[in-house]
C-alpha positions as CSV (number, residue, x, y, z in Angstrom):
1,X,0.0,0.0,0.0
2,X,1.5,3.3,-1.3
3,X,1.4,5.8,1.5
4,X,1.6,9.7,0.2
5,X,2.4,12.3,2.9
6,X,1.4,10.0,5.4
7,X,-2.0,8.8,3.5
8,X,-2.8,5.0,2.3
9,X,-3.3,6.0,-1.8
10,X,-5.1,2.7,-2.1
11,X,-7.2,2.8,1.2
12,X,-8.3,6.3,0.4
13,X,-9.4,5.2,-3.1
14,X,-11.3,2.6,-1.9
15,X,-13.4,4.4,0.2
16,X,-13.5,7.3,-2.5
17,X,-15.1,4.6,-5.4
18,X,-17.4,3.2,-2.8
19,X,-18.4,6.9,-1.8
20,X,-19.0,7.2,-5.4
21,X,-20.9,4.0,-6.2
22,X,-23.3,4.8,-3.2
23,X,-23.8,8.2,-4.8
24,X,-24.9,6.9,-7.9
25,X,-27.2,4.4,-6.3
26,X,-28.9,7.1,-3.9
27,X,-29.8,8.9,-7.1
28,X,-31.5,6.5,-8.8
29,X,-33.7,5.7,-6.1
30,X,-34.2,9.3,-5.5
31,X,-35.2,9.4,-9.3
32,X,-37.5,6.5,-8.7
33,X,-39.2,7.9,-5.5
34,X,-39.8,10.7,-8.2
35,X,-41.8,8.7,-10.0
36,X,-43.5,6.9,-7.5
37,X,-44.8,10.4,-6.2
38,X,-45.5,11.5,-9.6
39,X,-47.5,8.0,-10.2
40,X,-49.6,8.9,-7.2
41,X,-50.2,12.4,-8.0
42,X,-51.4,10.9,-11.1
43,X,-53.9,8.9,-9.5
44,X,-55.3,11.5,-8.0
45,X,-53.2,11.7,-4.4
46,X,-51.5,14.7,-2.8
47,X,-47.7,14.0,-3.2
48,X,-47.1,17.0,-0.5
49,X,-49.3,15.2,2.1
50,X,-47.8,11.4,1.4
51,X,-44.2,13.2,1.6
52,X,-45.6,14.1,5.3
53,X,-47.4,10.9,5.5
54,X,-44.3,9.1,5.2
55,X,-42.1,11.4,7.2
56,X,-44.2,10.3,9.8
57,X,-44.4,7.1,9.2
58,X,-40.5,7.3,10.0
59,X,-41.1,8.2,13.3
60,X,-41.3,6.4,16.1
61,X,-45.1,6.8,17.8
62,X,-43.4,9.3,20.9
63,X,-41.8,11.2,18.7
64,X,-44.6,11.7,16.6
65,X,-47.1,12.7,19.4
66,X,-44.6,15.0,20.6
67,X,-44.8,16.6,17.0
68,X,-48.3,16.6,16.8
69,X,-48.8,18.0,20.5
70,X,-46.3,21.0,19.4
71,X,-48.3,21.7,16.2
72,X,-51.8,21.7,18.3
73,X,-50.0,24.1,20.5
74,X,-48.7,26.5,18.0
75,X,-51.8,26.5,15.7
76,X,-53.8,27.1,18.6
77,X,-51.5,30.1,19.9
78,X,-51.9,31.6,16.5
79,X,-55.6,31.2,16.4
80,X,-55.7,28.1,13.5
């Protein structure tokens, strides 16, 4: 292994072409989650509110009530 001002060349491109790989993976599912929101919106479904949907989903249930809770509040403290 090659080391350059103290750095393992090979080591460090490793990591770099794996970086790289995952890049190009992460934007191909982003593209497809593009599609799968444009699919819904097609069908007649609010792609804002399944973003939200699923954002919550990602949540574990505490967290969520706690979010929910702080919304009430505020929407009530502004008179929604």
């Amino acid at each position: 292994m090659a080391e350059i001002g103290g750095i393992a060349a090979d080591r460090l491109r490793t990591f770099v072409e794996r970086i790289e790989r995952l890049e190009e993976e992460k934007a191909a599912i982003t593209a497809d989650i593009r599609e799968v929101y444009a699919e819904a919106k097609g069908a007649g479904f609010n792609a804002k509110i399944l973003r939200q949907i699923v954002r919550l989903r990602g949540l574990d249930q505490a967290d969520r009530r706690e979010q929910e809770a702080m919304l009430e509040l505020y929407k009530r403290a502004l008179g929604l």
